[in-house]
TIFIRO-214875 format. One line per field, with one value per residue (C-alpha): y, z negated, x negated. Coordinates in Angstrom, 3 decimals. Each point is the difference from the previous one (the first is absolute). Example, Ala and Ser with C-alpha at 12.3 -4.5 7.8 and 13.67 -1.06 7.14 Angstrom:
! TIFIRO-214875
y: [-4.500,3.440];
z: [-7.800,0.660];
x: [-12.300,-1.370];
! end
This chain:
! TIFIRO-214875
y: [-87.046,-3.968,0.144,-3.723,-3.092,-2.135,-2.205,-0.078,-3.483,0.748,-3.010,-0.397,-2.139,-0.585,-0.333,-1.267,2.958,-2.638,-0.251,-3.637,-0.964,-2.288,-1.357,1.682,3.409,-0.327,2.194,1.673,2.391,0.123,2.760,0.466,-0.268,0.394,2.045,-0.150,1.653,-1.656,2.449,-1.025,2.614,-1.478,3.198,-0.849,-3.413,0.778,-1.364,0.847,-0.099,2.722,-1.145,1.475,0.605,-1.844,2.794,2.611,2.143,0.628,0.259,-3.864,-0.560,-1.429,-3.125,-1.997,-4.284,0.639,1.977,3.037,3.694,2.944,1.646,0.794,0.487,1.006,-3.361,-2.156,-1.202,-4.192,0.305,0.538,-3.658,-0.649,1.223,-1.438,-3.424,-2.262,-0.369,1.977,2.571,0.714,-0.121,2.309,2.482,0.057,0.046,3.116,1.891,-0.179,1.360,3.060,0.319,0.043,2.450,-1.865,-2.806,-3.126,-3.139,-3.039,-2.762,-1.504,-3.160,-0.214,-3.748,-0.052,0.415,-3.314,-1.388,2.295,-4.153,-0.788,3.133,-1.021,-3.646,0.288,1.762,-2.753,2.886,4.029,0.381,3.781,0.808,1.381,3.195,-0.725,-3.170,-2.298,-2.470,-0.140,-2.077,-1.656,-0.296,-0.103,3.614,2.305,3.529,0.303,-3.592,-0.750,-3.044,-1.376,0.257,-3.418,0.402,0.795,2.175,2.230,0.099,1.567,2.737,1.476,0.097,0.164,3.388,-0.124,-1.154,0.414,3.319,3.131,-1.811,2.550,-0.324,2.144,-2.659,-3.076,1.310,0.618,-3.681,-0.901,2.482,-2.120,-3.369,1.150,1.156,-3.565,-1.745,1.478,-0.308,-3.585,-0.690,1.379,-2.577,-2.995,1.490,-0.407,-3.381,-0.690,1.959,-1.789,1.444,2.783,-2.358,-2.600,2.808,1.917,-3.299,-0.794,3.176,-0.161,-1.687,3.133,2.818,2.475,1.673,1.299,-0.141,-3.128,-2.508,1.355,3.511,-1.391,-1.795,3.331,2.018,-2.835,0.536,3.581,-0.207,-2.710,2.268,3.466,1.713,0.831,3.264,-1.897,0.249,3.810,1.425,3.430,2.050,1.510,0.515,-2.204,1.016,-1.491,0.460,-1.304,0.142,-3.469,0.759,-2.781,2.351,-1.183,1.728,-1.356,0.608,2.637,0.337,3.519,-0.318,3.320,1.614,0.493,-3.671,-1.403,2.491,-1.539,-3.729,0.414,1.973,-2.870,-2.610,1.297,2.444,2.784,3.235,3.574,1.462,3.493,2.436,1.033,3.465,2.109,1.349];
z: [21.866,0.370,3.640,-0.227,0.527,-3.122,-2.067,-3.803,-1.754,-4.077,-2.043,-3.638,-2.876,-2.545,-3.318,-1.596,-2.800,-2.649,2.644,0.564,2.654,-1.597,1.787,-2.489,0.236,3.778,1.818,-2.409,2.000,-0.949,0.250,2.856,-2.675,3.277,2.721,3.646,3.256,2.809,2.766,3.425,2.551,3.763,1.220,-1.221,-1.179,-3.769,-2.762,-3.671,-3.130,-2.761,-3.583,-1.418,-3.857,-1.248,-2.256,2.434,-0.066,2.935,0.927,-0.234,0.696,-2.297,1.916,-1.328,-0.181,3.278,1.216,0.750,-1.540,0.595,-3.089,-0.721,-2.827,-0.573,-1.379,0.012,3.595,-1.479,-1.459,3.928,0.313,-2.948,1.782,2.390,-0.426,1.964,0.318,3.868,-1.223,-2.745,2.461,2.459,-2.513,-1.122,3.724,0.322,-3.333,1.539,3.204,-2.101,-2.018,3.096,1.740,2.335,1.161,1.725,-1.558,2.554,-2.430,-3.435,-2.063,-3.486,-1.874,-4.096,-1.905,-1.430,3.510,0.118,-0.956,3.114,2.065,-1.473,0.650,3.929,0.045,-2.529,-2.427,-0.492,-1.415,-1.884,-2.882,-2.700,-1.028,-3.216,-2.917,0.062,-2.287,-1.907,2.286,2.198,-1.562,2.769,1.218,-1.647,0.605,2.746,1.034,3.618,0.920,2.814,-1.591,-0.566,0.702,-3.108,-1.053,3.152,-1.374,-3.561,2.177,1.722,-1.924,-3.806,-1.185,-4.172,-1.767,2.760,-0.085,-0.560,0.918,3.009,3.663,0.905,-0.981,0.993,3.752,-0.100,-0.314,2.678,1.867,-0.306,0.143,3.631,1.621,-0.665,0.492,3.710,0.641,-1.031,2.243,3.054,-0.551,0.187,3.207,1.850,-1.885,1.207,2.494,-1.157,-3.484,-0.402,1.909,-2.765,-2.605,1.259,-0.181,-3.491,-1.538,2.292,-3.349,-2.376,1.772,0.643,3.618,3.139,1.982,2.410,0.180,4.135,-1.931,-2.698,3.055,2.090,-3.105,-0.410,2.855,-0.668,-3.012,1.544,2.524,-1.612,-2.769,-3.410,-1.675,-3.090,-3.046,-1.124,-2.802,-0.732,-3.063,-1.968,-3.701,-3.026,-2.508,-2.443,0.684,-0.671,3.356,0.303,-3.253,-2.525,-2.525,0.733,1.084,3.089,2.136,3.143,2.866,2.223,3.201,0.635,3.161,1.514,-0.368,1.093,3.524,-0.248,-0.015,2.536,2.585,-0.658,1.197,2.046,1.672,-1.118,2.214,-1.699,2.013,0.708,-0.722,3.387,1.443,-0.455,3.224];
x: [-32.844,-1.203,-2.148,-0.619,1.990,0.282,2.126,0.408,1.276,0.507,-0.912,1.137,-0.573,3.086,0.373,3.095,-1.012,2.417,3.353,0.546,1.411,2.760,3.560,1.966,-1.548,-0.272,-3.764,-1.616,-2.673,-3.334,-2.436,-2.846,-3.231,-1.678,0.221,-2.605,0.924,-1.964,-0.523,-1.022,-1.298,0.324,-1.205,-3.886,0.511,-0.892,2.103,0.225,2.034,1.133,1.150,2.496,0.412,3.594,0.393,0.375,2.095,2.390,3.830,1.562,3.114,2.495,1.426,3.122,0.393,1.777,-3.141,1.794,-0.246,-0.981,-1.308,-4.082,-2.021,-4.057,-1.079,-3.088,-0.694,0.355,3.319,1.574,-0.302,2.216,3.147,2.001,1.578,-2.692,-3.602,0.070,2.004,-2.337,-3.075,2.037,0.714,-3.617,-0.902,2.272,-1.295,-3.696,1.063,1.809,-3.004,-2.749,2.409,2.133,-3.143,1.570,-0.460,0.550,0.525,-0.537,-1.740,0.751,-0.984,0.561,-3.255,0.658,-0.947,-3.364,-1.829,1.552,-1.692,-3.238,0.000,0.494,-3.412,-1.376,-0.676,-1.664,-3.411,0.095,-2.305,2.367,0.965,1.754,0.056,2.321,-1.424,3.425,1.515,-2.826,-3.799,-1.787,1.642,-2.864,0.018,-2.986,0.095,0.040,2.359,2.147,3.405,2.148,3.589,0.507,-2.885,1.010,3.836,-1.758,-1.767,2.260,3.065,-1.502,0.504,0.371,-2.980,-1.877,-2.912,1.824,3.948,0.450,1.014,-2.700,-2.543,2.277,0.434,-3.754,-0.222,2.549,-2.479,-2.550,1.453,2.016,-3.036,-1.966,3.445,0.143,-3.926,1.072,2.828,-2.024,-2.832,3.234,1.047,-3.450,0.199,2.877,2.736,2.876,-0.706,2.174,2.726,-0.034,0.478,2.603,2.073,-1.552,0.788,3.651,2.155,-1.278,-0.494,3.038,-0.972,1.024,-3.454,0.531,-3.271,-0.118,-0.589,-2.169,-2.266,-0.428,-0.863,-2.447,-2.189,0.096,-1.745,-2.647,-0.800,0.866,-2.316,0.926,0.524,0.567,2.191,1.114,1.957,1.865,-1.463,2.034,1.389,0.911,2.430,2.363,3.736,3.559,1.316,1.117,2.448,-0.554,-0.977,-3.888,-3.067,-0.983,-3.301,1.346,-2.595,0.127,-1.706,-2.797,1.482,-3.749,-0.612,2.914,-0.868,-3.745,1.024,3.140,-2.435,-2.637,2.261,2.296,-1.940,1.752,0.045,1.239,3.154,-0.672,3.124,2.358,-0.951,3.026,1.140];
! end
């Protein structure tokens, strides 16, 4: 049972994954490469985040152009924003697969921006220093493995969505990165709002013309304050399994992610404030 008051927005990163979005072929959905649920507890004004793998595995359902159906499959958790024939109704049905998969939790709005626009994320907070975790010489030569830099626009588009060539190719390593680079990223964006309180103002309207959402800027203002004034649990992931699989049907082994009961029970407790329901007494 949840014994707190809190609100959960989902936030998600798209990929167009090779659909163009062209006028003869009409929306094309892209995939959620990344998935964060930001969970705010009003109860003990704490807030915190958990990241969720894109290749878990969880029931999505199968949406039509005219964003109607009815029929489910087990799939990766990404591929739920590729139905549906609009942008909102792929972020609702990806908003409606996570509440399935985290047993019925209410989600009270979504943000979703391309990763093509993550150079515009970076440049309202004039850049992230990280050191990094992986070499991406191959495309920029100042991006050593171990180097510690404040990410250009650019050099902060190559972190968090590079994948092959890049260490071992994995998600597992790339949202380790996105790890990283969110927790300096917000650290960041705190220090502009005691700069300045009109900050987060500015880049709601800024990031207005790319982002696909349903939080208002009145909502994005009051969750604001609550994390200037609330304290951090930080940034939390579910452990779990890898395995290779053919679930999505293309005849292709593809990287399936199964969440470990225990720990998805450890991280939901830890930010929702979980209590155990004990059984009925039977008259």
């Amino acid at each position: 049972d949840y014994q707190h008051e809190f609100e959960t927005y989902l936030i998600m990163g798209t990929d167009a994954s090779g659909n163009e979005k062209t006028e003869d072929k009409g929306y094309q959905g892209d995939m959620a490469d990344f998935l964060l649920l930001a969970v705010f507890d009003r109860t003990d004004d704490t807030y915190g985040f958990i990241q969720l793998d894109r290749d878990t595995m969880t029931e999505v359902t199968l949406l039509l152009e005219d964003n109607t159906g009815m029929a489910t499959a087990d799939l990766q958790l990404c591929t739920a924003h590729w139905y549906g024939g609009d942008e909102a109704a792929g972020c609702e049905n990806t908003v409606q697969a996570v509440k399935k998969m985290l047993g019925g939790l209410p989600i009270d709005g979504y943000c979703s921006i391309d990763m093509e626009d993550i150079p515009t994320l970076n440049h309202l907070v004039g850049g992230v220093e990280v050191t990094l975790e992986d070499d991406f010489t191959q495309s920029d030569k100042e991006m050593v493995k171990g180097a510690t830099l404040t990410l250009t626009d650019e050099q902060a588009y190559l972190y968090i969505r590079g994948r092959y060539g890049v260490g071992d190719e994995t998600n597992a390593s790339r949202m380790k990165r996105q790890k990283q680079y969110m927790h300096a990223f917000f650290e960041k964006v705190k220090v502009r709002m005691q700069e300045d309180r009109s900050f987060i103002n500015d880049a709601y309207k800024q990031m207005e013309d790319v982002a696909v959402t349903d939080i208002s800027g009145k909502q994005v203002s009051r969750l604001t304050k609550l994390i200037m004034e609330g304290e951090s649990k930080g940034i939390r992931e579910f452990e779990g399994t890898y395995k290779l699989g053919q679930a999505l049907g293309d005849g292709l082994d593809h990287n399936e992610f199964y969440i470990d009961k225990e720990s998805k029970i450890q991280v939901m407790t830890e930010m929702y404030g979980l209590e155990k329901r004990e059984p009925k007494k039977s008259k």
